[in-house]
N, CA, C and O atoms as a Tripos MOL2 file, in Angstrom:
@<TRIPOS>MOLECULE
protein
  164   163    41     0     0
PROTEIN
NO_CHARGES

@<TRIPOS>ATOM
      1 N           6.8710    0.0620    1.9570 N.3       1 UNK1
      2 CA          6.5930   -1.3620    2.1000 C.3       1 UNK1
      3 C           5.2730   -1.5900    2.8370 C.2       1 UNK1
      4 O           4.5310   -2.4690    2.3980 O.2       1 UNK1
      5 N           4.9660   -1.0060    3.7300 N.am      2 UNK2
      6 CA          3.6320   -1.0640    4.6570 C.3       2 UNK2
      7 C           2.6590   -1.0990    3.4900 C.2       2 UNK2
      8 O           1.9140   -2.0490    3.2500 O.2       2 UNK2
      9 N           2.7400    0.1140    2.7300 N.am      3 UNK3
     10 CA          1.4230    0.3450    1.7240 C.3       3 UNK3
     11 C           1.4450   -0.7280    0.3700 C.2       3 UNK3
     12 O           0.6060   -1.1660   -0.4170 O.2       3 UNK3
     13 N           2.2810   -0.8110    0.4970 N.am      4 UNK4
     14 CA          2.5440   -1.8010   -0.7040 C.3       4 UNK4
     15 C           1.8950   -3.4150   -0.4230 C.2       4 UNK4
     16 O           1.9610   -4.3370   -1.2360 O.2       4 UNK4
     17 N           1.4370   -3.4590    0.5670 N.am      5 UNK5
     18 CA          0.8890   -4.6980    0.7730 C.3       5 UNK5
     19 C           1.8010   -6.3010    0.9580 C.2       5 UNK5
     20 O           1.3230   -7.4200    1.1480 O.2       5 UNK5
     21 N           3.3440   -5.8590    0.8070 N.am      6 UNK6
     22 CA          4.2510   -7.1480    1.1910 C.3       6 UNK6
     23 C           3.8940   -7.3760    2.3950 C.2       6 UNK6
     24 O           3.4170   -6.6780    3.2900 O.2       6 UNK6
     25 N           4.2410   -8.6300    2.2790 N.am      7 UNK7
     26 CA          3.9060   -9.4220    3.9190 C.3       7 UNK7
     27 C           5.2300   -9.3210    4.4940 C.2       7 UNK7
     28 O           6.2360   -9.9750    4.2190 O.2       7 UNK7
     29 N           5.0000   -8.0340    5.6670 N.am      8 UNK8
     30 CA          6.3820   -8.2030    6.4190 C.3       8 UNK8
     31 C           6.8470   -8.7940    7.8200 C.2       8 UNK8
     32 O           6.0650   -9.1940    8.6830 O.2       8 UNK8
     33 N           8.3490   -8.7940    7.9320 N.am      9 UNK9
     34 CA          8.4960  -10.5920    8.6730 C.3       9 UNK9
     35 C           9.1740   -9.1620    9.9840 C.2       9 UNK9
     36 O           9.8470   -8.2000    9.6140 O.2       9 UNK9
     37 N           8.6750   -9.4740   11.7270 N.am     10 UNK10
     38 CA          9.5420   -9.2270   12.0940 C.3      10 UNK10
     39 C           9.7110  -10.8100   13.0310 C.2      10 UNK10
     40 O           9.2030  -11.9190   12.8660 O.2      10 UNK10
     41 N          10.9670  -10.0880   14.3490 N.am     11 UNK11
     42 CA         11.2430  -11.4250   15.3430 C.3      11 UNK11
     43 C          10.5100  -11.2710   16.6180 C.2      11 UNK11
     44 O          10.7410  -10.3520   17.4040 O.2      11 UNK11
     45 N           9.8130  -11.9900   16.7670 N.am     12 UNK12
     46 CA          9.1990  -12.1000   18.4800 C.3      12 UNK12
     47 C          10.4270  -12.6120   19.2560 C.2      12 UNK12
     48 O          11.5580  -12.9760   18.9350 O.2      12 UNK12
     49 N           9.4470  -12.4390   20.9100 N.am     13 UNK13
     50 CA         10.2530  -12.9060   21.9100 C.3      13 UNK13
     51 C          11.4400  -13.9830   21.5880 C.2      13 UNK13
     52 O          12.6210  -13.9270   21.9310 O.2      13 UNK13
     53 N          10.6620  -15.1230   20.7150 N.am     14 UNK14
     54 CA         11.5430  -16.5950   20.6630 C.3      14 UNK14
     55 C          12.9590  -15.8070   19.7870 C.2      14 UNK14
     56 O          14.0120  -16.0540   20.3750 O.2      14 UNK14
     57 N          13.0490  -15.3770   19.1660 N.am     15 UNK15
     58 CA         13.7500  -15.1910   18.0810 C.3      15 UNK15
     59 C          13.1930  -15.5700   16.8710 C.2      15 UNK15
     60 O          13.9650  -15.3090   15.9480 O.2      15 UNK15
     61 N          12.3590  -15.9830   16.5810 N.am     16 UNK16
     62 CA         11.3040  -16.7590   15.4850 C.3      16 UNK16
     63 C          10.6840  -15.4120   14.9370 C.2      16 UNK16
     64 O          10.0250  -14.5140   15.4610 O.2      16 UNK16
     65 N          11.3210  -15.7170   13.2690 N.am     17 UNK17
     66 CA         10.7060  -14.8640   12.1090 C.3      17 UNK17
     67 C           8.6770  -14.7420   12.2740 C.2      17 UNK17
     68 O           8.0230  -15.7850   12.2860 O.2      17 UNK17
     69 N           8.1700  -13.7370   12.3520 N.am     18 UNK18
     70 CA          6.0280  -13.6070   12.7110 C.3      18 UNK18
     71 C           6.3430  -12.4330   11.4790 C.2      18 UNK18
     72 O           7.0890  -11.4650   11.3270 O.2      18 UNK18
     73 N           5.5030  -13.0110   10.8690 N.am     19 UNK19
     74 CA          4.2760  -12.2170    9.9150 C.3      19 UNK19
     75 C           3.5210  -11.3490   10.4030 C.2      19 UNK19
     76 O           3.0080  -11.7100   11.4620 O.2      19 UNK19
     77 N           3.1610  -10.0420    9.9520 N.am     20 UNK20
     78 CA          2.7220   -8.7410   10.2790 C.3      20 UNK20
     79 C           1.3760   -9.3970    9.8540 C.2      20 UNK20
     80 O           1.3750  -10.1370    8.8710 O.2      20 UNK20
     81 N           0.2020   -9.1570   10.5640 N.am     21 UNK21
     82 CA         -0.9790   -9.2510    9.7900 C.3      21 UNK21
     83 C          -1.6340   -8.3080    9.2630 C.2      21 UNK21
     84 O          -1.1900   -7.2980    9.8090 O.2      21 UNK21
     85 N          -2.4140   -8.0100    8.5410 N.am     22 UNK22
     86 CA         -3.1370   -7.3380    8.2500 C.3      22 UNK22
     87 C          -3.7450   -5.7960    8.8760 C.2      22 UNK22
     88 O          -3.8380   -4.6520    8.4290 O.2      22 UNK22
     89 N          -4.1060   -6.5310   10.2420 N.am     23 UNK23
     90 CA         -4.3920   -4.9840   11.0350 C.3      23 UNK23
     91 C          -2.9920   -4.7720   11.8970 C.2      23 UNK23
     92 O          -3.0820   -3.7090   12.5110 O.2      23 UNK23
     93 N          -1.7110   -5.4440   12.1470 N.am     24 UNK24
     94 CA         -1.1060   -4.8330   12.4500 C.3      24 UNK24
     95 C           0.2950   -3.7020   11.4840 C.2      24 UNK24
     96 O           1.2040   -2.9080   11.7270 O.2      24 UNK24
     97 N          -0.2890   -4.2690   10.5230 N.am     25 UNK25
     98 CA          0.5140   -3.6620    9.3280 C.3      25 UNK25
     99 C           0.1160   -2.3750    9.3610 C.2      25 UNK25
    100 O           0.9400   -1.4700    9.4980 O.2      25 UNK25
    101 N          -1.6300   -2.0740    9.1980 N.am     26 UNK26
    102 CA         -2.7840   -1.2350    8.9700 C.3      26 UNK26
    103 C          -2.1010   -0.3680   10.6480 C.2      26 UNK26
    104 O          -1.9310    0.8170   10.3600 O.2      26 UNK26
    105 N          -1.8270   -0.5410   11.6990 N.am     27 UNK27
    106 CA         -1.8040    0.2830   13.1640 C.3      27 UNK27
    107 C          -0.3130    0.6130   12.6490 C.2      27 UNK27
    108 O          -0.0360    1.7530   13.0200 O.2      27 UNK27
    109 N           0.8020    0.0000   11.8910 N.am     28 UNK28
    110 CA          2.1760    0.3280   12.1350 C.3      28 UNK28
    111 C           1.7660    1.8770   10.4060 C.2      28 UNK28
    112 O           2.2900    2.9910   10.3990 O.2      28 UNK28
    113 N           1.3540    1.6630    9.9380 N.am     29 UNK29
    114 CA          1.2450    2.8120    8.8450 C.3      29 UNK29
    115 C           0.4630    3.7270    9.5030 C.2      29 UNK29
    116 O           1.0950    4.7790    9.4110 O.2      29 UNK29
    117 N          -0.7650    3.9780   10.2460 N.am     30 UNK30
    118 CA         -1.1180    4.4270   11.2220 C.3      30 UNK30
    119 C          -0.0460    5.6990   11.8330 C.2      30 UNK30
    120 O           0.3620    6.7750   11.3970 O.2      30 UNK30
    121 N           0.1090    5.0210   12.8920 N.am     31 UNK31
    122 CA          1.6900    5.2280   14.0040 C.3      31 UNK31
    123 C           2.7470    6.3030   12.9140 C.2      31 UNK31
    124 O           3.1330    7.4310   13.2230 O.2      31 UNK31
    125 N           3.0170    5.6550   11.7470 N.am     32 UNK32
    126 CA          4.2340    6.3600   11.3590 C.3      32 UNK32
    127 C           3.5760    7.6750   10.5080 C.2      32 UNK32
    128 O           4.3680    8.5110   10.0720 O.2      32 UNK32
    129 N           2.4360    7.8130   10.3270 N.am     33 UNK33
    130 CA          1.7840    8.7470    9.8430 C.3      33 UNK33
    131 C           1.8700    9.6970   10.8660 C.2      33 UNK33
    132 O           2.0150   10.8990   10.6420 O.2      33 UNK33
    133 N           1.7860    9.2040   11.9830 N.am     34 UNK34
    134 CA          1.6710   10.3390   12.7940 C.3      34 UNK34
    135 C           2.9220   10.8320   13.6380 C.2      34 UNK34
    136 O           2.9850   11.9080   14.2330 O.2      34 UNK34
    137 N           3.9120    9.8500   13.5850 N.am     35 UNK35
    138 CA          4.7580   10.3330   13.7530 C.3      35 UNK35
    139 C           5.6520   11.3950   12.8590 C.2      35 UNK35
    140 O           6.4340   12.2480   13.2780 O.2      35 UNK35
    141 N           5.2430   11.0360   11.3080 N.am     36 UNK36
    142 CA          5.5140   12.1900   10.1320 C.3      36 UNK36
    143 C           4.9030   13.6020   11.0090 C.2      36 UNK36
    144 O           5.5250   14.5620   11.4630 O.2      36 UNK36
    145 N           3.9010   13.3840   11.0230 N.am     37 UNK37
    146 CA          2.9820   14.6570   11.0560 C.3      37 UNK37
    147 C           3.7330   15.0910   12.1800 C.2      37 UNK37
    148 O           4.5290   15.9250   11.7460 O.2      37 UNK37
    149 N           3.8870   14.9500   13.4110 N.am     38 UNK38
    150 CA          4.6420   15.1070   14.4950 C.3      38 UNK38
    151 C           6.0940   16.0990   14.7790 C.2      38 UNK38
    152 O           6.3880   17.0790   15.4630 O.2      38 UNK38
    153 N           6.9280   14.9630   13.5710 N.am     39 UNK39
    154 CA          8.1460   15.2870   13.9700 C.3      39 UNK39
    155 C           8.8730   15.9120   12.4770 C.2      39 UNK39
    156 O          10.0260   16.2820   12.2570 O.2      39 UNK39
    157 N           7.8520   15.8580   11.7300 N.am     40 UNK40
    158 CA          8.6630   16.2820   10.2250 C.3      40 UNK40
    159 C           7.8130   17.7760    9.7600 C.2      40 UNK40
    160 O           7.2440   17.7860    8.6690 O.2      40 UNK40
    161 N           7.7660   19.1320   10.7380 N.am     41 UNK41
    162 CA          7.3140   19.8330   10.1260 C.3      41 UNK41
    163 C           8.2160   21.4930    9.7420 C.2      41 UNK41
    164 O           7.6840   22.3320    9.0140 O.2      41 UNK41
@<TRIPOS>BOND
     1     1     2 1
     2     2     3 1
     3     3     4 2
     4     3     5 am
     5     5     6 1
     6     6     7 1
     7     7     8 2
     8     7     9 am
     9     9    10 1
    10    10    11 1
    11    11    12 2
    12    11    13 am
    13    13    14 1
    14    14    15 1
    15    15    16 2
    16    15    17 am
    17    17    18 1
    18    18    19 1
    19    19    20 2
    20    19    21 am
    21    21    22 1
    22    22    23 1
    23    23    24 2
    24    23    25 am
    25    25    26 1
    26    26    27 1
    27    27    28 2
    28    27    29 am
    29    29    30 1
    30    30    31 1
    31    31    32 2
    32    31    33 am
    33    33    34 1
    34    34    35 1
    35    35    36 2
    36    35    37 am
    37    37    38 1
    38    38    39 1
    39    39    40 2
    40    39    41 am
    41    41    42 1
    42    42    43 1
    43    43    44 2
    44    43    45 am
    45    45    46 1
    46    46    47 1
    47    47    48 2
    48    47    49 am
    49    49    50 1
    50    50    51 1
    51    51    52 2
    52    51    53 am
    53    53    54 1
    54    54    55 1
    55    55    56 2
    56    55    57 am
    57    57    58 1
    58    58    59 1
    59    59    60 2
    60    59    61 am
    61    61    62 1
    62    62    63 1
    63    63    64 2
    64    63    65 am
    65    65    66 1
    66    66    67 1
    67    67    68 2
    68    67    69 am
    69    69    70 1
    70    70    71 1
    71    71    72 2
    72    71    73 am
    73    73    74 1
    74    74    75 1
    75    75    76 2
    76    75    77 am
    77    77    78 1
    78    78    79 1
    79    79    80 2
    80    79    81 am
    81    81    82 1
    82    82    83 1
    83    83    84 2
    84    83    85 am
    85    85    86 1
    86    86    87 1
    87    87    88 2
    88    87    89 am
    89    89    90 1
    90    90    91 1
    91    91    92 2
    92    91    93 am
    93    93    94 1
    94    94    95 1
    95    95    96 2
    96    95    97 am
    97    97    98 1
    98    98    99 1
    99    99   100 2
   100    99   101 am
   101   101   102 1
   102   102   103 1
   103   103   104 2
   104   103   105 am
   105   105   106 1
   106   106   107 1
   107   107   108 2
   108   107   109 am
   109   109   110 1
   110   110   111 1
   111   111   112 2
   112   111   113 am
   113   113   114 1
   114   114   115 1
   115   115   116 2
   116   115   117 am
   117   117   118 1
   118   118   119 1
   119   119   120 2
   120   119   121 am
   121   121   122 1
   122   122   123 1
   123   123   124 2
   124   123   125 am
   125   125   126 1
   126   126   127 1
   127   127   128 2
   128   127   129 am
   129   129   130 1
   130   130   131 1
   131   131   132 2
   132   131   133 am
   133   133   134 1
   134   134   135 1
   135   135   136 2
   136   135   137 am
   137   137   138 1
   138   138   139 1
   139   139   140 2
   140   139   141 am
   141   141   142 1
   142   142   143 1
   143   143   144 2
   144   143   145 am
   145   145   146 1
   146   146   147 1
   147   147   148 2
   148   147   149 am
   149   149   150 1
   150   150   151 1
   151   151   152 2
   152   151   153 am
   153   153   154 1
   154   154   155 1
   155   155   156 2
   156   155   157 am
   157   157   158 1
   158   158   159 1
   159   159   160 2
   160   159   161 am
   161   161   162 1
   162   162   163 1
   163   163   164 2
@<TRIPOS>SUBSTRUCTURE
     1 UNK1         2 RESIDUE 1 A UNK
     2 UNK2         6 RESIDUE 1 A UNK
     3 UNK3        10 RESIDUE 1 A UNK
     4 UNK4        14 RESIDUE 1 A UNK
     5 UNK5        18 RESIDUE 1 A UNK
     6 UNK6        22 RESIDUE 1 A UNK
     7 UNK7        26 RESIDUE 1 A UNK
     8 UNK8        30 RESIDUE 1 A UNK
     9 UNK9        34 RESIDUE 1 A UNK
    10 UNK10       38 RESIDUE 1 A UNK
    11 UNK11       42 RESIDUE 1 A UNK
    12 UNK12       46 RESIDUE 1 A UNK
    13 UNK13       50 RESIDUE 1 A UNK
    14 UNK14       54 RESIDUE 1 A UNK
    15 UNK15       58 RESIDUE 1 A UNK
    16 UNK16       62 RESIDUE 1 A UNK
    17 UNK17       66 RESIDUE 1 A UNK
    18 UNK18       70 RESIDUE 1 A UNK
    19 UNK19       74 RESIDUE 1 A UNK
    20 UNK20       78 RESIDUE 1 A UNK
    21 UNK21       82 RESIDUE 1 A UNK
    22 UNK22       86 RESIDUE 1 A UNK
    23 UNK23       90 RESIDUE 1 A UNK
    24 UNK24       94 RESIDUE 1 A UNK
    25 UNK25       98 RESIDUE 1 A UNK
    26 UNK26      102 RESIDUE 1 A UNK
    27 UNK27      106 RESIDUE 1 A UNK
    28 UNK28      110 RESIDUE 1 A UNK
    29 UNK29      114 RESIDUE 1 A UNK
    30 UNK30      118 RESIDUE 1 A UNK
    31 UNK31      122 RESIDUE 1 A UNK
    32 UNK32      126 RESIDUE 1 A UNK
    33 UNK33      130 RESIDUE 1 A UNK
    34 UNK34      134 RESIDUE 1 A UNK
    35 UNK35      138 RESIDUE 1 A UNK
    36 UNK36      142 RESIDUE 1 A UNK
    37 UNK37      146 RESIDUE 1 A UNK
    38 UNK38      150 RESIDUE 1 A UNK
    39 UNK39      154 RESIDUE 1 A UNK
    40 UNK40      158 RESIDUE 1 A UNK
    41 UNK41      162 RESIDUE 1 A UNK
């Protein structure tokens, strides 16, 4: 889903549905890349 470019929804503090933007979509595919590399060898 990250790479796929859907706009994904999480919940902030309020409980209120926020939109991933762009570069934080781009830091969360990032992150899990390296957590692959990390922990999946």
């Amino acid at each position: 889903a990250l790479k796929d470019g859907i706009r994904l929804v999480e919940m902030d503090a309020n409980g209120e549905r926020s939109f991933l933007s762009d570069a934080q979509r781009e830091q969360r595919m990032v992150k899990a890349q390296q957590d692959i590399q990390e922990n999946c060898k």
